[in-house]
N, CA, C and O atoms as a printed pandas DataFrame, in Angstrom:
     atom_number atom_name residue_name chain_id  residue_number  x_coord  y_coord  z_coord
0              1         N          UNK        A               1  -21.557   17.056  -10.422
1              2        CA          UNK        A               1  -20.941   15.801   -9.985
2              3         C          UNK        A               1  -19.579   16.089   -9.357
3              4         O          UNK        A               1  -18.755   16.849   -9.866
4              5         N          UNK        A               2  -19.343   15.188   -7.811
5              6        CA          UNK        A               2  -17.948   15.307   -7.884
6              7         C          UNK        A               2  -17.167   14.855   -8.611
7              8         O          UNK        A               2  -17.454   14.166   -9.590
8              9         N          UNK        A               3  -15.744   15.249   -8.164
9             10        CA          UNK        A               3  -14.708   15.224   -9.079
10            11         C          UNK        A               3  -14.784   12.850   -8.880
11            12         O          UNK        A               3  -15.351   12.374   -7.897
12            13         N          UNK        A               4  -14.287   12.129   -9.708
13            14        CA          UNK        A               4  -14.339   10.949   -9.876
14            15         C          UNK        A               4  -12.770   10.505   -9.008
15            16         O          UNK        A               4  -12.808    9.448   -8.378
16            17         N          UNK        A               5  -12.050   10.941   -9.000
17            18        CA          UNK        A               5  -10.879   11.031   -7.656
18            19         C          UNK        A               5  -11.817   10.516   -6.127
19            20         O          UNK        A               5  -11.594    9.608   -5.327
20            21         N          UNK        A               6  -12.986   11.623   -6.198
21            22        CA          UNK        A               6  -13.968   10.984   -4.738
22            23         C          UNK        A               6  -14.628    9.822   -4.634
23            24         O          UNK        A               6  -14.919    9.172   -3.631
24            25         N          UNK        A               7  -14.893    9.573   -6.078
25            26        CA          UNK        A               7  -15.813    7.885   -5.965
26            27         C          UNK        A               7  -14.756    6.845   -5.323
27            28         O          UNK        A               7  -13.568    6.614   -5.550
28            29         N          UNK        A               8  -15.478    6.447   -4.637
29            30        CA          UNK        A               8  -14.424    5.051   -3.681
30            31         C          UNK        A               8  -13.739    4.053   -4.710
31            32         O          UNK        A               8  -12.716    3.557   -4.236
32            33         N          UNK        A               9  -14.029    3.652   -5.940
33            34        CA          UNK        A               9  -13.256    2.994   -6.938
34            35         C          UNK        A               9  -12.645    3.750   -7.377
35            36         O          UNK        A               9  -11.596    3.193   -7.699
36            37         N          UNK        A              10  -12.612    4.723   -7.619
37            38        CA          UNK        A              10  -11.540    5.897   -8.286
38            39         C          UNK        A              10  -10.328    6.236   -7.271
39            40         O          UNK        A              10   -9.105    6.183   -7.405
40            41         N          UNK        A              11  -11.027    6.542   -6.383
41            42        CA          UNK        A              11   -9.789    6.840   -5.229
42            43         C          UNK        A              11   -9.030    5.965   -5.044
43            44         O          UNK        A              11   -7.832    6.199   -5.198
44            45         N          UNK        A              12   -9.437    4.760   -4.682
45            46        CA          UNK        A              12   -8.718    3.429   -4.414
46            47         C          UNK        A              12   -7.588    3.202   -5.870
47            48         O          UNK        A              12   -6.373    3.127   -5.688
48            49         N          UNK        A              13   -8.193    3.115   -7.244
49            50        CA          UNK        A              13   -7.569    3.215   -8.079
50            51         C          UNK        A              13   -6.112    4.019   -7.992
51            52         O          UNK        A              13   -4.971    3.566   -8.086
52            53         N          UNK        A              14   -6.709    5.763   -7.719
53            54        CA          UNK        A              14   -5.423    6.625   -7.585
54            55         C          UNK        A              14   -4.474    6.288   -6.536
55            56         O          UNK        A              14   -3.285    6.561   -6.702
56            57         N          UNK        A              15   -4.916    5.670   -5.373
57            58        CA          UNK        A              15   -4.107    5.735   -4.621
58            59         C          UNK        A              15   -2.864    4.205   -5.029
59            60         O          UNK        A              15   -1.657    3.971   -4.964
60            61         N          UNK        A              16   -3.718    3.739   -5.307
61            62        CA          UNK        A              16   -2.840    2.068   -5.958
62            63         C          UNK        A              16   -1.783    2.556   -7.350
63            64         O          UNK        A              16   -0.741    1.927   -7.535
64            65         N          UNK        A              17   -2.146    3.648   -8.219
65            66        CA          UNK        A              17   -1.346    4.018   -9.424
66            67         C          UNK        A              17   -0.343    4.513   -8.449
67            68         O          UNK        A              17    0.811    4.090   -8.524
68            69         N          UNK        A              18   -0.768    5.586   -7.318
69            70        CA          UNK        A              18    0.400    6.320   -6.809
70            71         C          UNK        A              18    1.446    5.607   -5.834
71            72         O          UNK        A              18    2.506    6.154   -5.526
72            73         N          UNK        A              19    1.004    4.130   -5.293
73            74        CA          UNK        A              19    1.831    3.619   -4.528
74            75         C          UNK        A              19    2.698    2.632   -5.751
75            76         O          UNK        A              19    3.836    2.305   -5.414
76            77         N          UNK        A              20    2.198    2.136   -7.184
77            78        CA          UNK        A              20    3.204    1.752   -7.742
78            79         C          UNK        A              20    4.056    2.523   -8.109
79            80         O          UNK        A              20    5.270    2.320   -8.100
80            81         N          UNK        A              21    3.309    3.785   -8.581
81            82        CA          UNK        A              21    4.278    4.939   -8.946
82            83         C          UNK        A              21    5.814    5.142   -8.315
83            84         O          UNK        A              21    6.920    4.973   -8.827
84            85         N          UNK        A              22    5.358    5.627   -6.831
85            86        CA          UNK        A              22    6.547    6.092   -5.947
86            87         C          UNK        A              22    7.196    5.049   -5.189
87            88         O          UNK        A              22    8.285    5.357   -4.704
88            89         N          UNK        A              23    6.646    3.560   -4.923
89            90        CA          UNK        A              23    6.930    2.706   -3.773
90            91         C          UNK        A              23    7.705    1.744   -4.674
91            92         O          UNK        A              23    8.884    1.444   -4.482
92            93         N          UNK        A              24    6.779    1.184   -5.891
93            94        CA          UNK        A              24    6.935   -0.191   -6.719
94            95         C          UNK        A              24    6.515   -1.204   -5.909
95            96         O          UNK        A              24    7.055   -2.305   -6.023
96            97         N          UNK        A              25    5.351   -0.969   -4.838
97            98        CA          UNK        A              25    5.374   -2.204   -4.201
98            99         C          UNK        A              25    3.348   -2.149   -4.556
99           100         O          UNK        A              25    2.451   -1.367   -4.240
100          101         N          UNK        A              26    3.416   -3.420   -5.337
101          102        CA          UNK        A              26    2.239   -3.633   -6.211
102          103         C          UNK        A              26    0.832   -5.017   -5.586
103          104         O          UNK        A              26   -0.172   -5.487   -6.121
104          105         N          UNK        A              27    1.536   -5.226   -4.194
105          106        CA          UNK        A              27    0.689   -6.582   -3.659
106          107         C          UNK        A              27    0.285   -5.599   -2.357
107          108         O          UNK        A              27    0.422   -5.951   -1.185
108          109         N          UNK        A              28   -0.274   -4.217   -2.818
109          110        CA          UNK        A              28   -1.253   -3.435   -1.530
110          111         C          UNK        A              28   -2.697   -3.388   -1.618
111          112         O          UNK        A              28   -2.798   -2.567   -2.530
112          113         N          UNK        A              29   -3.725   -3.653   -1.351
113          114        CA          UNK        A              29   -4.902   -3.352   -1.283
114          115         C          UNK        A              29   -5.374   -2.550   -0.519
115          116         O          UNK        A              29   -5.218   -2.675    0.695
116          117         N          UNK        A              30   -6.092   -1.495   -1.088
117          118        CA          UNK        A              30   -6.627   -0.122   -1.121
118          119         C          UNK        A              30   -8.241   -0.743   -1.451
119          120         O          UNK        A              30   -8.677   -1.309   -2.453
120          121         N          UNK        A              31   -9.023   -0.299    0.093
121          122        CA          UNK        A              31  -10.388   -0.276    0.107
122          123         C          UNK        A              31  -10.718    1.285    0.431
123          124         O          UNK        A              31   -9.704    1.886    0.788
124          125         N          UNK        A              32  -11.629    1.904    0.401
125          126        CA          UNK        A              32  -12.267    2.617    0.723
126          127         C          UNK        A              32  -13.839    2.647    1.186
127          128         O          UNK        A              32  -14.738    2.248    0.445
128          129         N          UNK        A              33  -14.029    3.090    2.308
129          130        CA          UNK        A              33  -15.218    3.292    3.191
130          131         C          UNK        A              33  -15.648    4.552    3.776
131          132         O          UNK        A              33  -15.357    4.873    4.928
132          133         N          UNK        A              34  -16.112    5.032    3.243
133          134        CA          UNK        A              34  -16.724    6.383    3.748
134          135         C          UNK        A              34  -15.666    7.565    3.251
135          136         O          UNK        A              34  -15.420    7.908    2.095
136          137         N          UNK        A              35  -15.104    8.091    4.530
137          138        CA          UNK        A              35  -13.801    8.802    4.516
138          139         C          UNK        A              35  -13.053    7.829    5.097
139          140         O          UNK        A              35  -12.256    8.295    5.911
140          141         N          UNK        A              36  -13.015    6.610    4.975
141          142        CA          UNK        A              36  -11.659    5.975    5.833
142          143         C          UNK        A              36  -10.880    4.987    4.551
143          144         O          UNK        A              36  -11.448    4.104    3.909
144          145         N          UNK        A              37   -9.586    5.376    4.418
145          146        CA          UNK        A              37   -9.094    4.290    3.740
146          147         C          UNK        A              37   -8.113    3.292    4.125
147          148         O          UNK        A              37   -7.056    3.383    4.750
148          149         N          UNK        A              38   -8.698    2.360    3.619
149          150        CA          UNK        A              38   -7.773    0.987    4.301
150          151         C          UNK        A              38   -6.390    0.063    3.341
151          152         O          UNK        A              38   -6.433   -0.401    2.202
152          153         N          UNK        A              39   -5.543    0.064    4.098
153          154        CA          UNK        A              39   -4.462   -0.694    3.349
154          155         C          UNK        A              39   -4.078   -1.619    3.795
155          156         O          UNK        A              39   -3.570   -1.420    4.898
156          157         N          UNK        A              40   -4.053   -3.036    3.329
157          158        CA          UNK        A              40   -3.539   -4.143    3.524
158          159         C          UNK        A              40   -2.474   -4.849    2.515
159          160         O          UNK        A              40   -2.467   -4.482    1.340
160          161         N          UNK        A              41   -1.733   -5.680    2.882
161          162        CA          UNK        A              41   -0.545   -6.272    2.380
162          163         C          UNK        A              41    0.444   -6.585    3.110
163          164         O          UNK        A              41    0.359   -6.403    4.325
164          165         N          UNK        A              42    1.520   -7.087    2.581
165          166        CA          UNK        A              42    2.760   -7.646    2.796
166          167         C          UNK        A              42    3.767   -6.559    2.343
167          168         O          UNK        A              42    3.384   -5.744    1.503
168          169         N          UNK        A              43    5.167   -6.480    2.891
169          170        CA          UNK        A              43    6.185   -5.346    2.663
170          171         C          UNK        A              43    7.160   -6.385    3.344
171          172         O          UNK        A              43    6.964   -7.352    4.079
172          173         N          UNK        A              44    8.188   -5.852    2.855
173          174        CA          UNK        A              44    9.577   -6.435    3.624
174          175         C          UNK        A              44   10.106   -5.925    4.577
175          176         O          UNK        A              44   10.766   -6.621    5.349
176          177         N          UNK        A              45    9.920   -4.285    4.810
177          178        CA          UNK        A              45   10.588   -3.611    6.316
178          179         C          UNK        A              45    9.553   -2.431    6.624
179          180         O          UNK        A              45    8.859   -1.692    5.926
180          181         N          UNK        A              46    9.771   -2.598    7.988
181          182        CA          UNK        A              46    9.125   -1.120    8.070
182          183         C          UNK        A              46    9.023   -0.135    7.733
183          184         O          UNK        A              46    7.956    0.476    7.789
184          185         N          UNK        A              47   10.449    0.496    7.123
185          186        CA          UNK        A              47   10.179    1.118    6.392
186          187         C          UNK        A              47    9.423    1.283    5.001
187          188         O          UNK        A              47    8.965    2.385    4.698
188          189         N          UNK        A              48    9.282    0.084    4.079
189          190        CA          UNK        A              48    8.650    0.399    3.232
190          191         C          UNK        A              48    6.940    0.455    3.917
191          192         O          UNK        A              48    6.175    1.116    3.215
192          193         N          UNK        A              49    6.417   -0.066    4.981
193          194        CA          UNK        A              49    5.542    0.052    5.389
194          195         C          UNK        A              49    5.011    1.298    5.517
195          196         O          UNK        A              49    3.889    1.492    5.049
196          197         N          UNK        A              50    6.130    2.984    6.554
197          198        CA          UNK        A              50    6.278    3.744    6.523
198          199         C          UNK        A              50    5.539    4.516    5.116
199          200         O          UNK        A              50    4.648    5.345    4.931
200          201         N          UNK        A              51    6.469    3.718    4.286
201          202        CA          UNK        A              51    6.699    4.703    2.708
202          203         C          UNK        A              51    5.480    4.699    1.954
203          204         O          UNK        A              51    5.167    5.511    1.084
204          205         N          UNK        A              52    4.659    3.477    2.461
205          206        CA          UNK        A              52    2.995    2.958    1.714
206          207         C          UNK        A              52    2.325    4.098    2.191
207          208         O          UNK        A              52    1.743    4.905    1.466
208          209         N          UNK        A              53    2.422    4.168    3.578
209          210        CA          UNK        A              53    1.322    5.098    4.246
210          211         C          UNK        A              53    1.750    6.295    3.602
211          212         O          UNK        A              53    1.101    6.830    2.703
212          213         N          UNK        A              54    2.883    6.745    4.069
213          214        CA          UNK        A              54    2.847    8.178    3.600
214          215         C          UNK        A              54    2.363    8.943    2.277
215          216         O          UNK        A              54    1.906   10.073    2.105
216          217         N          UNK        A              55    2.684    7.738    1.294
217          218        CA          UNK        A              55    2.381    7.932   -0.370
218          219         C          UNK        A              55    0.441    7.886   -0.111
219          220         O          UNK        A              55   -0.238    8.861   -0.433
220          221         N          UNK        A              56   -0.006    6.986    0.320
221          222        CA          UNK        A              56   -1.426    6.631    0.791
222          223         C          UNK        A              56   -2.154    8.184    0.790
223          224         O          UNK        A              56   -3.035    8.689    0.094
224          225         N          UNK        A              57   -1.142    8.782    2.187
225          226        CA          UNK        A              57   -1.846    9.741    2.932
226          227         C          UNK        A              57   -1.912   10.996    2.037
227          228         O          UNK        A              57   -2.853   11.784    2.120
228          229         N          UNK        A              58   -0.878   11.158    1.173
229          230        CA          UNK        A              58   -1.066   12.745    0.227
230          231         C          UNK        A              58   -1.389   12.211   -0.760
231          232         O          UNK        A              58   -0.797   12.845   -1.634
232          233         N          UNK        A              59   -2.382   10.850   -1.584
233          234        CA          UNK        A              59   -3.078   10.528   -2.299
234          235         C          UNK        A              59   -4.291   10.758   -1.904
235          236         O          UNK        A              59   -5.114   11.371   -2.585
236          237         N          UNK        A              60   -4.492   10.320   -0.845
237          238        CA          UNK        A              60   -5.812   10.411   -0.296
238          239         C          UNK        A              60   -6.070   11.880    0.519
239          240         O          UNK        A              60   -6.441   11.729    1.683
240          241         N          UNK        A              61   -5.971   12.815    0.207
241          242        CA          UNK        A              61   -5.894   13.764    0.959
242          243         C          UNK        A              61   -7.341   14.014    1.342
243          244         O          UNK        A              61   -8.221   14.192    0.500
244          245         N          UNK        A              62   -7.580   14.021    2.880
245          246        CA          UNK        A              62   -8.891   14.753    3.144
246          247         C          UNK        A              62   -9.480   13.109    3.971
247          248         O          UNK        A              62  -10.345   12.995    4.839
248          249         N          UNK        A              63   -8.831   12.259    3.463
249          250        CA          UNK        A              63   -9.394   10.470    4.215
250          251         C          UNK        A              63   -8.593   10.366    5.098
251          252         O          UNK        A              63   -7.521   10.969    5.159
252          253         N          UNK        A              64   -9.096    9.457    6.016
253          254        CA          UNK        A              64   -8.577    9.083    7.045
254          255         C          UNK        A              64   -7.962    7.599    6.719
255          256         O          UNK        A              64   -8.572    6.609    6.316
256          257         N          UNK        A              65   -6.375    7.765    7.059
257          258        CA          UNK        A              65   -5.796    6.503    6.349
258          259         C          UNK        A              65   -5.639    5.452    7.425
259          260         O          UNK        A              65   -5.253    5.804    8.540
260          261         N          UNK        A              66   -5.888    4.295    7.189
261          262        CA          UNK        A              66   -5.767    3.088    8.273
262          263         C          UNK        A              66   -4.764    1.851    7.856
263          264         O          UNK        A              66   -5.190    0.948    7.136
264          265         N          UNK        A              67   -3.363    1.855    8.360
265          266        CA          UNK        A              67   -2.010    0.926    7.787
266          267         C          UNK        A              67   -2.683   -0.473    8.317
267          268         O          UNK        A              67   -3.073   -0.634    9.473
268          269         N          UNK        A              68   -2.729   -1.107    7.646
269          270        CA          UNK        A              68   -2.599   -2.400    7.981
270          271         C          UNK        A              68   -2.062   -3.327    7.487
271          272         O          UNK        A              68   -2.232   -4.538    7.627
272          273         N          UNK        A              69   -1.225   -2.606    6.739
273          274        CA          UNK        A              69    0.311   -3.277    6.433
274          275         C          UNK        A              69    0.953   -4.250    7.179
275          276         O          UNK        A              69    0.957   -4.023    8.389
276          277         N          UNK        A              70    1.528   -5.326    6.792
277          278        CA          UNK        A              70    2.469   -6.910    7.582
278          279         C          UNK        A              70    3.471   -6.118    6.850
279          280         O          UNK        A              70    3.353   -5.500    5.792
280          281         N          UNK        A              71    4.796   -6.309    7.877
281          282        CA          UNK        A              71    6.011   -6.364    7.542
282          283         C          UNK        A              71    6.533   -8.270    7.716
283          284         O          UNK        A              71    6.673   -9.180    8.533
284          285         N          UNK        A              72    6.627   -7.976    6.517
285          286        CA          UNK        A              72    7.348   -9.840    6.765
286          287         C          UNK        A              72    8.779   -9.811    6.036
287          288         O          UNK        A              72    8.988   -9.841    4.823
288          289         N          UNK        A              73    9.708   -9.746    7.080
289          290        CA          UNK        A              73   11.310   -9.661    6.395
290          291         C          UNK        A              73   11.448  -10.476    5.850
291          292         O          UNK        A              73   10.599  -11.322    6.131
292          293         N          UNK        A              74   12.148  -10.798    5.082
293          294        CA          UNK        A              74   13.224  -11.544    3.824
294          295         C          UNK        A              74   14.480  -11.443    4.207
295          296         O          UNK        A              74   15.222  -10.462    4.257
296          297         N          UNK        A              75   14.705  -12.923    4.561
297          298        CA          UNK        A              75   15.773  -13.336    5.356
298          299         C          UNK        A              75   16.956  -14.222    3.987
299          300         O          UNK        A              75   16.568  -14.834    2.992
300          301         N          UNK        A              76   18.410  -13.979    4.434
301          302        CA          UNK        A              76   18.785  -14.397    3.389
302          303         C          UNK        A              76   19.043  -15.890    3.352
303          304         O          UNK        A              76   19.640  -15.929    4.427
304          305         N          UNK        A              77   19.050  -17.102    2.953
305          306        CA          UNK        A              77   18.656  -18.725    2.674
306          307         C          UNK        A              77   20.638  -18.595    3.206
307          308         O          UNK        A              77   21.591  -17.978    2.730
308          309         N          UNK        A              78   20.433  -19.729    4.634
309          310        CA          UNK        A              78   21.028  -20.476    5.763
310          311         C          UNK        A              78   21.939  -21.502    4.538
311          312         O          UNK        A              78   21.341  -22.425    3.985
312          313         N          UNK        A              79   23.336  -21.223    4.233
313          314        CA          UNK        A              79   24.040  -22.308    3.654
314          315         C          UNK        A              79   23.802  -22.461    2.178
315          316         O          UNK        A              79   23.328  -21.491    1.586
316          317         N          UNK        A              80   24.015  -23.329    1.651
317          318        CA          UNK        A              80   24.110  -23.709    0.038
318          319         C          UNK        A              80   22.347  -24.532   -0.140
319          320         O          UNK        A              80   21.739  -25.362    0.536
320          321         N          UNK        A              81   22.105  -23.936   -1.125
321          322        CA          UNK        A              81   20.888  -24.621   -1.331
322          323         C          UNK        A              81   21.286  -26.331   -2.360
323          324         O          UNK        A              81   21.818  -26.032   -3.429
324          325         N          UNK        A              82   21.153  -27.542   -2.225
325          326        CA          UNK        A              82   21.718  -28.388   -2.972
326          327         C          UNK        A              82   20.036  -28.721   -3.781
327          328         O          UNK        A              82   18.912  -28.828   -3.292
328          329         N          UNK        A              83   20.440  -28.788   -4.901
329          330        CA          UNK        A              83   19.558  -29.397   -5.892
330          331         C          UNK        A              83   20.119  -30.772   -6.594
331          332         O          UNK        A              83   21.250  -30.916   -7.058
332          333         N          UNK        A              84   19.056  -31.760   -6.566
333          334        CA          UNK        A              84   19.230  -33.240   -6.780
334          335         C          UNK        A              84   18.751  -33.410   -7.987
335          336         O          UNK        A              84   18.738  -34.531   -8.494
């Protein structure tokens, strides 16, 4: 048997432990298809977008990684917020 790292739920698993691990960014979804792995989610800058893939890519070593990461900035709130 292969190693369980290769089963597509396992991999996906490792690669999701290793992006909370090193990133802390926990709203990524990790599919796997064949040799191709796919990432979707939300991030705040490109760079952490950057930082998903790269962690992705030496998790997944040997797959072909596909970002499909949204960067959606976080802007800081325009004036005083008033509560009634």
């Amino acid at each position: 048997m292969t190693d369980n790292v290769e089963v597509p739920h396992y991999l996906a698993a490792h690669i999701q432990e290793r992006l909370a691990e090193r990133t802390h960014e926990l709203g990524i979804r990790v599919d796997v298809r064949g040799e191709g792995v796919y990432l979707r989610g939300d991030v705040a800058s490109e760079e952490r977008r950057r930082l998903v893939e790269e962690v992705a890519r030496t998790a997944a070593a040997g797959h072909r990684v596909h970002n499909e990461v949204t960067v959606i900035p976080v802007r800081e709130p325009e004036g005083e917020e008033t509560i009634s």
